[in-house]
C-alpha positions as a Markdown table, in Angstrom:
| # | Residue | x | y | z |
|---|---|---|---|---|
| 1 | Unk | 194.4 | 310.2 | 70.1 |
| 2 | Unk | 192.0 | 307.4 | 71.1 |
| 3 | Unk | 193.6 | 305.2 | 68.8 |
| 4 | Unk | 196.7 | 305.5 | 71.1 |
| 5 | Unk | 194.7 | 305.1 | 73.9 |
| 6 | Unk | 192.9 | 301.8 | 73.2 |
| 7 | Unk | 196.2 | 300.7 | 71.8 |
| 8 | Unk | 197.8 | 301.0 | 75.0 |
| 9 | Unk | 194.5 | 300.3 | 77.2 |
| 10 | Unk | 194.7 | 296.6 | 74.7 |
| 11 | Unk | 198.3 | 296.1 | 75.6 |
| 12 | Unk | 197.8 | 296.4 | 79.3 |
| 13 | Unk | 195.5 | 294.3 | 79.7 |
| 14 | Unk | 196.4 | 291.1 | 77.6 |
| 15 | Unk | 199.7 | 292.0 | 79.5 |
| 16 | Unk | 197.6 | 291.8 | 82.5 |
| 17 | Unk | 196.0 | 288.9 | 82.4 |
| 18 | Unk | 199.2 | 287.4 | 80.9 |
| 19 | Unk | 198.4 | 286.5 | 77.9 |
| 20 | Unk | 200.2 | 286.7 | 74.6 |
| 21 | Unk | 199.7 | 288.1 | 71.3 |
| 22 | Unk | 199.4 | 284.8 | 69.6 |
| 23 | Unk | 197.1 | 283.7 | 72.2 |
| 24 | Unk | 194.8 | 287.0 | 71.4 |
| 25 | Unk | 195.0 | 286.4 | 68.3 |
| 26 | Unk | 193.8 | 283.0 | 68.1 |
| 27 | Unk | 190.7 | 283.2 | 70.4 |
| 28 | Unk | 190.1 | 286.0 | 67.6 |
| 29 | Unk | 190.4 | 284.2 | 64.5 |
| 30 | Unk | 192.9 | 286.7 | 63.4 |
| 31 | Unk | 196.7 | 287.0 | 62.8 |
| 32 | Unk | 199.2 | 287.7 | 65.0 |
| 33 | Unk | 200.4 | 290.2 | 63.0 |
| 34 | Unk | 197.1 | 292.4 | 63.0 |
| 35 | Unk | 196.4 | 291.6 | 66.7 |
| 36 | Unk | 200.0 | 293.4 | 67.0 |
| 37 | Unk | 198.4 | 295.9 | 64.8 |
| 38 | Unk | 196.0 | 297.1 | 67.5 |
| 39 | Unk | 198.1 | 297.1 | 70.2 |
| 40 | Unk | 200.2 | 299.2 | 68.1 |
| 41 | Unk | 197.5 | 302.2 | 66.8 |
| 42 | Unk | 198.7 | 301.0 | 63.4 |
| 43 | Unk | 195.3 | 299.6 | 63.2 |
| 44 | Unk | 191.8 | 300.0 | 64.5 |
| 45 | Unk | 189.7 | 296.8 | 65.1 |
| 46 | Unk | 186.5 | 296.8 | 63.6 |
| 47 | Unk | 183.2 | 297.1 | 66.9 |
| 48 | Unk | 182.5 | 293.7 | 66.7 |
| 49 | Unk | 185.9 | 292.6 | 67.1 |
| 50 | Unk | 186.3 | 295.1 | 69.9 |
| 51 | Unk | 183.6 | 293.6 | 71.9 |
| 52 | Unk | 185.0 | 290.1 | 71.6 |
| 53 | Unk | 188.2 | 291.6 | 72.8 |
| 54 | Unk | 186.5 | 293.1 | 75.5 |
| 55 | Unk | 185.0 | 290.2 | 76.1 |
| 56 | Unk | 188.1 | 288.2 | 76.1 |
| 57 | Unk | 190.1 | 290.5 | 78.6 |
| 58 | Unk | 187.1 | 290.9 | 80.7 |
| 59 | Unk | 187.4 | 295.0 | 80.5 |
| 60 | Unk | 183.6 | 296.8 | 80.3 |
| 61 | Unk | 183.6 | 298.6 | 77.1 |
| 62 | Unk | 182.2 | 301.9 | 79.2 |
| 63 | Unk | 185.8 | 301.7 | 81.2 |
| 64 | Unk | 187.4 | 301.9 | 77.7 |
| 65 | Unk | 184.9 | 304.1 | 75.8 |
| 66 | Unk | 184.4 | 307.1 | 78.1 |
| 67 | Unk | 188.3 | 306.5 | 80.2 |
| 68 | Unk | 186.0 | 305.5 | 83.4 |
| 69 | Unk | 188.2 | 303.9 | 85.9 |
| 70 | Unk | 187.9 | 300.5 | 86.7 |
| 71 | Unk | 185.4 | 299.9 | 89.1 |
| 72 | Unk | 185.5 | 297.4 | 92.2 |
| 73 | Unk | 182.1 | 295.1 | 93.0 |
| 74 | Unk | 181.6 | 297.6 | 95.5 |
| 75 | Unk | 181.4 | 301.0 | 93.2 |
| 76 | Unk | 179.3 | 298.6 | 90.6 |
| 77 | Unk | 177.0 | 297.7 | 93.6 |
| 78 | Unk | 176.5 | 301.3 | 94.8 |
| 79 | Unk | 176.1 | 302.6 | 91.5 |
| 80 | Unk | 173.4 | 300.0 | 90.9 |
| 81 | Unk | 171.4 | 301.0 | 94.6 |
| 82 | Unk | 171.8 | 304.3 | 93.1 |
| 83 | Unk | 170.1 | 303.6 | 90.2 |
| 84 | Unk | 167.3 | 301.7 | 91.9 |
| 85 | Unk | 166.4 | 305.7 | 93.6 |
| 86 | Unk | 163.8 | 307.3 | 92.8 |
| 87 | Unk | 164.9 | 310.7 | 91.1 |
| 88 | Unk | 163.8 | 312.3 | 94.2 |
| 89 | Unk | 165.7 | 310.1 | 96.2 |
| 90 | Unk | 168.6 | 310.5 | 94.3 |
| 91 | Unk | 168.9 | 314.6 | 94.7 |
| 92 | Unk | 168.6 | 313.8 | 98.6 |
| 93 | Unk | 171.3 | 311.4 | 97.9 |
| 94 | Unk | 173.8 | 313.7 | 96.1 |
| 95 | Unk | 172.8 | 316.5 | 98.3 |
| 96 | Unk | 173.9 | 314.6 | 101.5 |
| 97 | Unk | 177.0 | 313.9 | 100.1 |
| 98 | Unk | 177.5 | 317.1 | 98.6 |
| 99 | Unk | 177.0 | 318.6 | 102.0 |
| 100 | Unk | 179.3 | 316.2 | 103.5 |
| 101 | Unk | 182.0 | 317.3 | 101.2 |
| 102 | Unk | 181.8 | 320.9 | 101.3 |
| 103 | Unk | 181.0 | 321.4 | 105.3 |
């Protein structure tokens, strides 16, 4: 099942940022044929050629690896502020917004 879905996440993408196969392929020192291979689920490419990919189509490997959606600046710059909290300040945090969402 993931298989299919980093296939298709993979196809999307290069698709996306309009980009071919062949184009994939060569920034990866690989074949065509096996590039084709992982967009297909025929194949699964090895990590390290899954980070260059992500690297390559600009996708954060959390987005891929856990099905996160894509995030704007401004989720990635609130979930940073977030993260900056204190864990006190963070409950108060979660318990506004929980009490802004359930009043």
């Amino acid at each position: 099942m993931f298989q299919e879905y980093l296939s298709e996440i993979l196809r999307q993408e290069r698709v996306r940022r309009h980009m071919t196969q062949e184009q994939m392929s060569q920034l990866l020192h690989i074949s065509r044929q096996t590039y084709c291979n992982y967009e297909t689920g025929r194949r699964c490419p090895s990590m390290d050629t899954l980070i260059q990919i992500f690297g390559i189509l600009k996708i954060p490997a959390e987005q891929v690896l856990t099905g996160l959606p894509d995030f704007t600046s401004q989720d990635r710059q609130l979930l940073g502020d977030f993260h900056r909290l204190t864990p006190r300040q963070r409950g108060e945090v979660l318990n506004l917004i929980r009490s802004m969402l359930y009043s």
